[in-house]
DRENZAZA-837411 format. One record per residue: x, y, z negated of N, C-alpha, C in turn; residue in one letter. Coordinates in steps of 0.1 Angstrom, whole numbers. Layout:
<atoms>
   n.east   n.north    n.up   ca.east   ca.north   ca.up   c.east   c.north    c.up   milum
        X         Y       Z         X          Y       Z        X         Y       Z       A
...
</atoms>
This chain:
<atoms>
   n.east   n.north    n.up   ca.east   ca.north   ca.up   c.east   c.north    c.up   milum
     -126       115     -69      -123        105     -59     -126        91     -63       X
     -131        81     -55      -136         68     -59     -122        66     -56       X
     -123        48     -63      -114         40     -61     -110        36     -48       X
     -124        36     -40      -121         31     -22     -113        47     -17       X
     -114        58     -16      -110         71     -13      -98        69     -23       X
      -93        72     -31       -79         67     -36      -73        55     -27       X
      -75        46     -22       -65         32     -14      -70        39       0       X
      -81        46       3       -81         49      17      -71        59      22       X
      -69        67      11       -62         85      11      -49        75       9       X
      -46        69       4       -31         66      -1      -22        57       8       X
      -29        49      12       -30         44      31      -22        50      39       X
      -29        59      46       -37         69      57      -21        75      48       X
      -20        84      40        -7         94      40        5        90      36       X
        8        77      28        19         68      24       22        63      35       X
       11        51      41        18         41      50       15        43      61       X
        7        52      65         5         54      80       11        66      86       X
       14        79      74        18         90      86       33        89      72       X
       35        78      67        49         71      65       54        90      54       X
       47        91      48        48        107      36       51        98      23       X
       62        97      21        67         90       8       63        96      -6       X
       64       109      -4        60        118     -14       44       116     -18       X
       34       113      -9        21        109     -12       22        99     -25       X
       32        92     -27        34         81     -41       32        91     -53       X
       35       102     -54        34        109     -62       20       112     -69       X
       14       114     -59        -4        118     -59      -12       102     -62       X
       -7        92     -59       -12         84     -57       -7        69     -71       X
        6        71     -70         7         56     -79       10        62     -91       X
        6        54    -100        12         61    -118       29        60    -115       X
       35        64    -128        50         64    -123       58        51    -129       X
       48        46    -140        55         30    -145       47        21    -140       X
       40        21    -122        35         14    -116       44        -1    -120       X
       34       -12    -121        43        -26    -122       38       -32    -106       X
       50       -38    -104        49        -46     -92       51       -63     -91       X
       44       -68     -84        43        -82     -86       48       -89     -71       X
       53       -77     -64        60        -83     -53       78       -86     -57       X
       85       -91     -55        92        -96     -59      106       -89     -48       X
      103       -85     -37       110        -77     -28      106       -60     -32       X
      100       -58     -38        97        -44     -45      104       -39     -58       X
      111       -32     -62       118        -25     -74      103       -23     -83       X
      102       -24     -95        93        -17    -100       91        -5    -105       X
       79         2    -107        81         17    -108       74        27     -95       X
       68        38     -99        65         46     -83       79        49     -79       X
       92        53     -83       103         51     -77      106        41     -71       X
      108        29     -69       104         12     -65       97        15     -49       X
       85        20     -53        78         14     -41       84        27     -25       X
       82        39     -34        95         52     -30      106        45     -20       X
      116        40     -26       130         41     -23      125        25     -15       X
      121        13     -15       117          2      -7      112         8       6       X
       97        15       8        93         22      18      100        31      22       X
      108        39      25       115         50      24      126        43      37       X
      130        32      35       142         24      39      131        15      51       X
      121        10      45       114          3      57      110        15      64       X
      104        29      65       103         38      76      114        37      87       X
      125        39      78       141         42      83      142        28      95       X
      137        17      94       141          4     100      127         5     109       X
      119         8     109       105          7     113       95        17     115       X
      102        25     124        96         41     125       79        41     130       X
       74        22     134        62         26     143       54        20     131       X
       58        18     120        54         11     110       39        11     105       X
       25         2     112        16         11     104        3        -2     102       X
       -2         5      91       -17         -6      90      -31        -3      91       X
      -36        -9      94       -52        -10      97      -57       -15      86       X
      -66       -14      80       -78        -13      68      -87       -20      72       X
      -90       -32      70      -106        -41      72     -114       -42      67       X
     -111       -43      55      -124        -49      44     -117       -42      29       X
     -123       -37      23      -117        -32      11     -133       -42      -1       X
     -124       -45      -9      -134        -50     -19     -131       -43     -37       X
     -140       -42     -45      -139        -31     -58     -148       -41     -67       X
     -136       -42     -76      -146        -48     -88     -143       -39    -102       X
     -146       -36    -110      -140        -26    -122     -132       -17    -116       X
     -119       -24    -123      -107        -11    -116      -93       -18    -108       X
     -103       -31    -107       -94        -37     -95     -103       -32     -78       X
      -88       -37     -72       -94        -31     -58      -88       -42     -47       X
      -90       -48     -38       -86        -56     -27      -88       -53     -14       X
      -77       -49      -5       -75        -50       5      -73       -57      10       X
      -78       -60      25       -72        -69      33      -72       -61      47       X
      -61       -64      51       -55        -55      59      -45       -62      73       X
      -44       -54      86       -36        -61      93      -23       -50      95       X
       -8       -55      98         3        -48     106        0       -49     118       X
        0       -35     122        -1        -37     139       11       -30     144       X
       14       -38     162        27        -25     163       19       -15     174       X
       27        -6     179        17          7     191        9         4     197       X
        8       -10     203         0        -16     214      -12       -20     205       X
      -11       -25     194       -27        -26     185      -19       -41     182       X
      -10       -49     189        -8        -62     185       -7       -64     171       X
      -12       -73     164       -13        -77     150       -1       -85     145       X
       10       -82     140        20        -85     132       21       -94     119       X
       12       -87     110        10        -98     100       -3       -95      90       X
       -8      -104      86       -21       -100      80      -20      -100      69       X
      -23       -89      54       -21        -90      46      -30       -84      35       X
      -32       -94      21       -38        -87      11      -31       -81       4       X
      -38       -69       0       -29        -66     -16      -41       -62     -25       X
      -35       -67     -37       -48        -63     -45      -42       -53     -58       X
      -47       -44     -66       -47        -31     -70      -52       -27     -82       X
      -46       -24     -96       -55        -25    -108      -53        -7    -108       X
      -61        -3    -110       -63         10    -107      -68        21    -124       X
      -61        26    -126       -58         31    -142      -59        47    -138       X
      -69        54    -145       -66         72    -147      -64        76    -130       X
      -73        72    -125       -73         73    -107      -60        67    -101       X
      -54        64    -107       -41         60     -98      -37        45     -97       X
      -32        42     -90       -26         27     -88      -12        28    -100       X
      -21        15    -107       -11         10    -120       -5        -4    -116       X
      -10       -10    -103        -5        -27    -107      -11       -30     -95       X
        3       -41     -90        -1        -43     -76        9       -58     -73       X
       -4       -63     -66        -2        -79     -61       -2       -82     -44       X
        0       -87     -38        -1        -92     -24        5      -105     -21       X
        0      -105      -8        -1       -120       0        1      -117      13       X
       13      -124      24        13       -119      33       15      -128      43       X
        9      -126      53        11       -139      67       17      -135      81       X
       31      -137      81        30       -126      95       22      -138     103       X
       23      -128     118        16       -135     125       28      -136     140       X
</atoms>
């Protein structure tokens, strides 16, 4: 699997059809986080998301532009709610270790 198919697949089953368990398949398990509202750890991003499904059942993102340089990865991405309206626009960017997401940054704007 490339690095763009790893953030596509991890997307699409984590954050879109909201499968918490896909963290498993997907992030190392001493994932570091550089969000500051995030626990560190694939447990961290688990038990954070887990709680935002719970609050935000329509919860989902759209995929724009993906960019790949070594084994970093950058997303830029919108929140949309049912209607397609755009919520907040956001990057995250992604150091990507043994196929999996090791290290993770973002930037976020609601809208």
């Amino acid at each position: 699997m490339t690095n763009k198919e790893l953030v596509r697949a991890f997307y699409k089953e984590f954050f879109n059809d909201h499968d918490i368990d896909a963290a498993l398949k997907y992030v190392k398990e001493d994932y570091i986080q550089h969000n500051p509202g995030v626990t560190q750890g694939r447990k961290g991003i688990m038990d954070g998301f887990r709680e935002k499904f719970k609050t935000e059942p329509t919860f989902h993102l759209e995929i724009k532009m993906l960019i790949e340089e070594g084994d970093m990865m950058c997303v830029y991405l919108k929140n949309v709610d049912p209607e397609g309206k755009t919520k907040a626009r956001v990057v995250d960017i992604y150091r990507i270790e043994d196929g999996k997401l090791a290290e993770h940054w973002d930037v976020l704007m609601p809208c």
